[in-house]
N, C-alpha and C positions, 0 to 999 in steps of 0.2 A: 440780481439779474431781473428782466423784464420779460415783459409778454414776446417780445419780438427776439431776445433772446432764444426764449425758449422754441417757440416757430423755426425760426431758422437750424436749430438742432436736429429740431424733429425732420425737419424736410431734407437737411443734410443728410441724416442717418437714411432716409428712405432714397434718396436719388444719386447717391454717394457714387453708386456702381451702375447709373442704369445705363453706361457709354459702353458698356462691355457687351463684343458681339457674340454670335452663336459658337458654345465652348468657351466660353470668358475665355481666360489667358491662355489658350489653344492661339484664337483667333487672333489676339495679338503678338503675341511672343514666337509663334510657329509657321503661322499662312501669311502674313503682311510683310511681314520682311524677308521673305521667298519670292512673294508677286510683285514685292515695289523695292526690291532692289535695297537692304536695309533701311526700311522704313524705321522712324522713330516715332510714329502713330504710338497715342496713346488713350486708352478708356478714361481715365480722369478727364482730360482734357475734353475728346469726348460728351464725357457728362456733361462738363461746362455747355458743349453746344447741342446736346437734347435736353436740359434744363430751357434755355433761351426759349429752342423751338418749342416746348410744351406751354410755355409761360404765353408766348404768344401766339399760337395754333389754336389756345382753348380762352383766349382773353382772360387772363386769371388774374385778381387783382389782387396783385402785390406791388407791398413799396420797393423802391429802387434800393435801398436803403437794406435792405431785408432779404432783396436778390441777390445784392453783392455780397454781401455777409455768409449765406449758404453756399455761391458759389466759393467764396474764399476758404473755407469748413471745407469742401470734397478735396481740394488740391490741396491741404494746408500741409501735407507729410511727401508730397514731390517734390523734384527742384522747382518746378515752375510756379511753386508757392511763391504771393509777395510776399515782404516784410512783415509774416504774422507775430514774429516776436515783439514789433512795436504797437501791437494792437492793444486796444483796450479791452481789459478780460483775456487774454492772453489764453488760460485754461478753457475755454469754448471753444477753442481749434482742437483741442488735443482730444474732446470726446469721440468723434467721428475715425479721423486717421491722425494717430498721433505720431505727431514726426519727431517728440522727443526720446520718447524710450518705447515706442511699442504697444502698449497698454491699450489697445484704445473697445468699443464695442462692438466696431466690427469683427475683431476678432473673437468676440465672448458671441457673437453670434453664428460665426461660419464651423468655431470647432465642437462647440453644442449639437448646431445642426448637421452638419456633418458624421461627428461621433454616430448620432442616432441613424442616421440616415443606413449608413454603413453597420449597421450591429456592431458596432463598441463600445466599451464603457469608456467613462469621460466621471476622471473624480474631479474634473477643473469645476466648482462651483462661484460662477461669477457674481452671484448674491451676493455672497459676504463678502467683496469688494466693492461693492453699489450700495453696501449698509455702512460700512465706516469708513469709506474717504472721504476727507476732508480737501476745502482751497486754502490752501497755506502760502503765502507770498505767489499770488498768482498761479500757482501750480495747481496739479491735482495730487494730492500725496497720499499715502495708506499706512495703517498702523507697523509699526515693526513686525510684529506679531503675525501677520500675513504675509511674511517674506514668500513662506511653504506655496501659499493660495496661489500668488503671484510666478513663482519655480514650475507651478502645475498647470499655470498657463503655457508657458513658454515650452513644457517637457509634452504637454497634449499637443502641441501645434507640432514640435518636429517628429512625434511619433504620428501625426497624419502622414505626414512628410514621407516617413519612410515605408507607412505599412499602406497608404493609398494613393497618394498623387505621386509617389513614383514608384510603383510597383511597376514589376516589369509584363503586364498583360495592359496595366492600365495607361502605362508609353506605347505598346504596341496598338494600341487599339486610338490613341491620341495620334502617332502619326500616320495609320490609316486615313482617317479622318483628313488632316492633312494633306497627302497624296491626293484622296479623291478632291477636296475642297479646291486644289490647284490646280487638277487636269479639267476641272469644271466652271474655274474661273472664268477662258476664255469666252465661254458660249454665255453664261449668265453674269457677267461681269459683275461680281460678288465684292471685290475689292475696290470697284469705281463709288460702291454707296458710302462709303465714308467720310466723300465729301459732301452728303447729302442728307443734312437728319431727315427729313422728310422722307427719302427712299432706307434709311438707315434703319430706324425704326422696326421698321418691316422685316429686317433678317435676322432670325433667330433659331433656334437649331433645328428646327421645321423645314432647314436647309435641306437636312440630307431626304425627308422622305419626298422633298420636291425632285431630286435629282433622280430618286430612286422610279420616280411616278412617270418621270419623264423620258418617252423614247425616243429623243432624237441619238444619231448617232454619234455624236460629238463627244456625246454623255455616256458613250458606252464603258471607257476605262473606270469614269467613276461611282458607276452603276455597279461596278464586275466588285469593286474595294469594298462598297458597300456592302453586298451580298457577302461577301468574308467574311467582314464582320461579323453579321449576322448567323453564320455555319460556325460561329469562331475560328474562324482558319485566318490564325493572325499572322500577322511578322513575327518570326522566330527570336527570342534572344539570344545574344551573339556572346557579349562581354559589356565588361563595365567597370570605369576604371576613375577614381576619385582625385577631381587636382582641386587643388587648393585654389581661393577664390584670386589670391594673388599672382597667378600665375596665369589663369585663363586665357591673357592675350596672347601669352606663346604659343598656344595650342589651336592649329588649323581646326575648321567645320572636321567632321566625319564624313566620309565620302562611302554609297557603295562600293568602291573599288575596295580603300581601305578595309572594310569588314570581309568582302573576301579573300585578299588577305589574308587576315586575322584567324578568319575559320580553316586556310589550306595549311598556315603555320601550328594552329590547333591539333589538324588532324597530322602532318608530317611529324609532333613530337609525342602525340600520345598513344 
């Protein structure tokens, strides 16, 4: 590998994610395809176009050569990856977001920091996989011996899964957020900056204490979600009910109606 190799690594790992709006995958997975009618907006992509604008907003001299290489490294584990498999060095795409098995550093960074963030312990120590992989036929491969290290990545990431990012205070408090983010839309046109890095930039979760700041009356519904928040007087949980990923297309959105429902059925049997 070379100088420009390694540049391009470095810049990938740092810019990988900066396409992601206020509440990363809140904002894309929950408020974009509510406001734009199933959007397929996505933060990789994204990235691609606040990488450009920074490149060119600050004159920053890079080779063309060097651009595309980083760009190609953030999307390399999307579909809208090109042909990385025919690249030369093939194992430089996979450090960033590896689209062959997972493995990649961003994950050895968000469940580190995360774990800590949150007060829990994390025996995933990604050292000792940064100390003995080797590139063996193009790949990046690790000792046998490390199968455990590797089990304790993948076993730390679903037990975030389940004891944080879906907790059920920490969905109610996600589509608050939500709710207000869309009743606010209309007045602060919060969904039009996406096509705009230059206005894009700009929004970050300093959203909600704009909305909170702000008394027009438009903004009152999302002002009122807010301050819930805030009291914690969240959305109640109702139910929860696990379908298999193969099946999701059968199964309609949840509707308010549905849930209540769900609760008159609850309370008529119990």
């Amino acid at each position: 590998i070379d100088n420009i190799d390694i540049q391009a690594v470095k810049l990938a790992g740092l810019l990988h994610d900066v396409g992601h709006g206020p509440f990363s995958h809140l904002f894309e997975r929950e408020f974009l395809p509510r406001v734009l009618n199933g959007s397929k907006w996505s933060h990789e992509d994204m990235s691609l176009k606040m990488i450009e604008h920074i490149v060119d907003e600050h004159n920053i001299d890079i080779k063309p050569e060097s651009l595309k290489k980083v760009k190609e490294m953030v999307v390399a584990s999307t579909e809208n990856a090109s042909s990385v498999s025919s690249k030369e060095k093939r194992f430089l795409y996979d450090i960033v977001a590896n689209g062959r098995n997972g493995i990649d550093v961003d994950k050895f960074d968000y469940i580190v920091r995360d774990s800590r963030a949150c007060a829990l312990g994390c025996n995933f120590e990604f050292q000792r996989l940064l100390e003995t992989m080797r590139v063996i036929d193009d790949e990046i491969c690790y000792r046998a011996k490390e199968y455990l290290t590797i089990h304790k990545l993948f076993l730390s990431r679903a037990d975030l899964h389940r004891t944080v990012y879906m907790h059920a205070k920490v969905k109610a408090i996600e589509l608050m957020f939500v709710d207000a983010l869309i009743k606010a839309n209309g007045c602060l046109e919060i969904s039009s900056k996406i096509d705009d890095p230059a206005e894009y930039w700009k929004l970050d979760d300093s959203i909600l204490k704009t909305i909170e700041m702000d008394s027009r009356q438009e903004l009152q519904e999302s002002r009122d979600l807010i301050r819930r928040i805030r009291r914690r007087d969240l959305y109640q949980f109702c139910n929860e009910f696990t379908v298999p990923e193969d099946k999701l297309e059968h199964f309609k959105k949840v509707t308010p109606q549905d849930i209540v429902c769900s609760q008159v059925l609850q309370n008529l049997f119990c």
